[in-house]
C-alpha positions as CSV (number, residue, x, y, z in Angstrom):
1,X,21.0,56.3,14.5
2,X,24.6,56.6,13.6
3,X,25.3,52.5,14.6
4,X,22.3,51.9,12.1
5,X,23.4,54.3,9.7
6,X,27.1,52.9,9.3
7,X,26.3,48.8,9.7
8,X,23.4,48.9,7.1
9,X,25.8,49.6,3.9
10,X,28.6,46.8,5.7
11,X,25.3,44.8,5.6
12,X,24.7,45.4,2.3
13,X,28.1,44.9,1.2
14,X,28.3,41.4,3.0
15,X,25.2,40.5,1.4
16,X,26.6,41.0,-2.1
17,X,29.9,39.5,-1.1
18,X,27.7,36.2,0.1
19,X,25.8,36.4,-2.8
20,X,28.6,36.7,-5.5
21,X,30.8,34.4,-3.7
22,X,29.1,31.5,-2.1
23,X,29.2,27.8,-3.9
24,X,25.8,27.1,-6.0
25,X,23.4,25.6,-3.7
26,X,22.5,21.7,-5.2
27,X,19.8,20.8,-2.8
28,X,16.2,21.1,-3.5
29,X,14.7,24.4,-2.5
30,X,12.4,24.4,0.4
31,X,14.6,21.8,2.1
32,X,17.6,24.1,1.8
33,X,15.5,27.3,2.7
34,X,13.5,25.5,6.5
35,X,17.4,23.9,6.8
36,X,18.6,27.5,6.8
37,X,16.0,29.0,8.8
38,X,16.7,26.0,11.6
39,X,20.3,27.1,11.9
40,X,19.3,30.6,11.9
41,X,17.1,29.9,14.5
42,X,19.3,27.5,16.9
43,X,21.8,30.2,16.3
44,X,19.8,33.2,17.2
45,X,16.7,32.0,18.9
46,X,17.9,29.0,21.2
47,X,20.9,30.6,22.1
48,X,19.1,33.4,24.1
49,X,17.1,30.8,25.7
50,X,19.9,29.0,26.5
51,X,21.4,32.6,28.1
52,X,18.3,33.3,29.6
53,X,17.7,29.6,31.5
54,X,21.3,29.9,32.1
55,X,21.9,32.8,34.1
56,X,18.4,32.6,35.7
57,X,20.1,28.9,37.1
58,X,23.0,30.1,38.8
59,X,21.4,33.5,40.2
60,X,18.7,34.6,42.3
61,X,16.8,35.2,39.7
62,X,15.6,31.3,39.4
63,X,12.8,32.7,41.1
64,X,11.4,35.2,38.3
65,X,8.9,36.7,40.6
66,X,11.5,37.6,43.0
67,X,12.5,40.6,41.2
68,X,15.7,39.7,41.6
69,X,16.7,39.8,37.6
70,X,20.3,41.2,36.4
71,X,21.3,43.7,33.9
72,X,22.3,41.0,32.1
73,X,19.1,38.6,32.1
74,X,17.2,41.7,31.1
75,X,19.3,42.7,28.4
76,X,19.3,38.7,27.3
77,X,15.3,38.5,27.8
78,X,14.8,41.8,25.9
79,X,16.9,40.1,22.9
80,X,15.1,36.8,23.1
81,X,11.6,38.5,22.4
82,X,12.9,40.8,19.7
83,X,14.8,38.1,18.0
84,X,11.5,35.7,18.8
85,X,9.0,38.9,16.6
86,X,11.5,39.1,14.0
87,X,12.4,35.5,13.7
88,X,8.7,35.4,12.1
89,X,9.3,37.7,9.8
90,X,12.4,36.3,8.5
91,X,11.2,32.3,8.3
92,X,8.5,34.0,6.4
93,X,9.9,36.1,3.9
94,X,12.9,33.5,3.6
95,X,10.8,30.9,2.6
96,X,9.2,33.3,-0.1
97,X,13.0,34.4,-1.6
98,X,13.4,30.7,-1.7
99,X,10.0,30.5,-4.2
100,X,10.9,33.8,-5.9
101,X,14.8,33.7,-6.2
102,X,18.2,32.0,-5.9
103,X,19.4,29.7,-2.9
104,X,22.6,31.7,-2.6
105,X,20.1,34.8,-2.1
106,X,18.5,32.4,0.8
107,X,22.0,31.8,2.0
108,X,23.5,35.2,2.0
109,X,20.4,36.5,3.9
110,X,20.2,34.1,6.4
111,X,24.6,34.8,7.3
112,X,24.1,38.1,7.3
113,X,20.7,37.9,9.4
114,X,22.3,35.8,11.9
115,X,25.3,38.0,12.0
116,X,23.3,41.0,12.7
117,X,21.0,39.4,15.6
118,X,24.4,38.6,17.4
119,X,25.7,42.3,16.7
120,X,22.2,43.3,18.1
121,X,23.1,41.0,21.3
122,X,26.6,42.0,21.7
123,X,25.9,45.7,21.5
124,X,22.4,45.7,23.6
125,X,24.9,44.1,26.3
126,X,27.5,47.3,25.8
127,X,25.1,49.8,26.2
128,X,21.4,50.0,24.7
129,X,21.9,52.5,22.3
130,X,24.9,50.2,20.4
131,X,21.8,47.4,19.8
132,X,21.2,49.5,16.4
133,X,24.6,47.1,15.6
134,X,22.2,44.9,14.7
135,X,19.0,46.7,13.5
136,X,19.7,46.4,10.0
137,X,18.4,42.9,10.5
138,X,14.8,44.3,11.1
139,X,14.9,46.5,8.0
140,X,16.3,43.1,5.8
141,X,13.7,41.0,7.0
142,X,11.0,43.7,5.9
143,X,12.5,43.9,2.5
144,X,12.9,40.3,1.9
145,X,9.2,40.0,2.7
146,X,8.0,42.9,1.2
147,X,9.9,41.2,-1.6
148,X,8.4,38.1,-1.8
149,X,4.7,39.3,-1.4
150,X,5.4,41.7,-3.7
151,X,6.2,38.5,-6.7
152,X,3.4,36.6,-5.0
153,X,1.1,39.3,-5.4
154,X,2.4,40.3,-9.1
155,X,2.3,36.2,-10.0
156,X,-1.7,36.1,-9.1
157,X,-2.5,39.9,-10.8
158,X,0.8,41.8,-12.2
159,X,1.3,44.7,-11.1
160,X,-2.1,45.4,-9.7
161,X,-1.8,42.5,-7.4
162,X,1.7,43.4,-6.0
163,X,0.6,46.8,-4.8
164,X,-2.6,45.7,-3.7
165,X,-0.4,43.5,-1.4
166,X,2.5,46.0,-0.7
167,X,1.1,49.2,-1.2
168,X,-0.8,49.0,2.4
169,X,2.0,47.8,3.9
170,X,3.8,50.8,2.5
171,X,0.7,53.4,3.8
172,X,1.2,51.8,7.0
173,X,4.9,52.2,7.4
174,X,4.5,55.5,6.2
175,X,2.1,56.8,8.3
176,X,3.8,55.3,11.3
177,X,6.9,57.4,10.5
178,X,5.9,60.6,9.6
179,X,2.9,61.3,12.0
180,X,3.2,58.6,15.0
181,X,7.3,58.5,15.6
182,X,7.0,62.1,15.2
183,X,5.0,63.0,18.4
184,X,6.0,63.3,21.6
C-alpha cells in the first residue's frame, strides 16, 4: 500500500507536467489516439511476450508442461496477463479521451501508462509486493474510462445519462471494497 500510496501523486504530477508541457498534437484524432495505443501496446504488451517466448527458448521451460518454469517466467507471465486485462481498458477509455478531450491529454496518459506498466514489471521482478510501483496504472485507466463514459453518457441524456452509465460502475466498485476485500 505504501508503493501505491507514494507513486500515485508522482503519477499525477507527471501527468500534469505531460500535459502542460508537451507540443500541440496536429494529427487528426483517432489516428493519433490507435497510433498511441500501438506504441503503448508494443511497449508494454509485446515486450512481455517477447520476455516470455524468450526465456521459455533458452530454458527448460520450452516445454510448458514440464513444470519446469523460473521465478522469472512466472513473474514475466503474471505481468503479461495483467498488462493484457488492463490493456483493454486503457485502448478503451483512450479512445473515448480522444472523443471527449485534448490529444496532449491522450499523450500524457498513454507516457505515464507505459511508464507505470514497466514500474509494475520492474518491481513485480524485485519482490511482489513492489509491483504496486506500477498500480496506479489500473486506477488511471478506470478513471479515464469512467471519464469518457461518463461524457458519452451525459452527451446522449445529461446528467441522468452519465450516472445511469457510471453510477453502477460506482455501486459495483463500492460494494467490492467495503464488504468483499473486507472478508477473510
Amino acid at each position: 500500500m505504501l508503493a501505491v500510496g507514494l507513486t500515485i501523486p508522482v503519477a499525477v504530477i507527471l501527468w500534469f507536467a505531460l500535459y502542460e508541457h508537451l507540443p500541440p498534437v496536429t494529427m487528426a484524432p483517432m489516428p493519433f489516439t490507435l497510433g498511441c495505443i500501438g506504441a503503448a501496446l508494443l511497449l508494454t504488451l509485446a515486450a512481455g511476450i517477447e520476455a516470455v517466448a524468450h526465456e521459455r527458448l533458452f530454458h527448460a521451460s520450452i516445454d510448458p508442461l514440464a513444470g519446469a518454469d523460473s521465478h522469472r517466467l512466472i513473474v514475466n507471465q503474471r505481468y503479461l496477463q495483467n498488462t493484457l486485462e488492463q490493456s483493454v481498458v486503457f485502448a478503451a477509455g483512450l479512445l473515448l479521451l480522444a472523443q471527449y478531450d485534448s490529444l496532449q491529454a491522450v499523450a500524457a496518459t498513454t507516457i505515464t501508462w507505459v511508464l507505470g506498466r514497466w514500474a509494475f514489471w520492474i518491481g513485480y521482478h524485485i519482490g511482489p509486493m513492489w509491483r504496486g510501483l506500477g498500480v496506479f496504472t489500473m486506477f488511471q485507466s478506470l478513471v479515464v474510462l469512467g471519464y469518457g463514459v461518463g461524457c458519452f453518457g451525459y452527451q446522449l441524456a445529461g446528467w441522468p445519462g452519465a450516472l445511469a452509465l457510471v453510477g453502477p460502475f460506482m455501486l459495483i466498485e463500492a460494494w467490492l471494497f467495503l464488504w468483499v476485500s473486507r472478508r477473510p
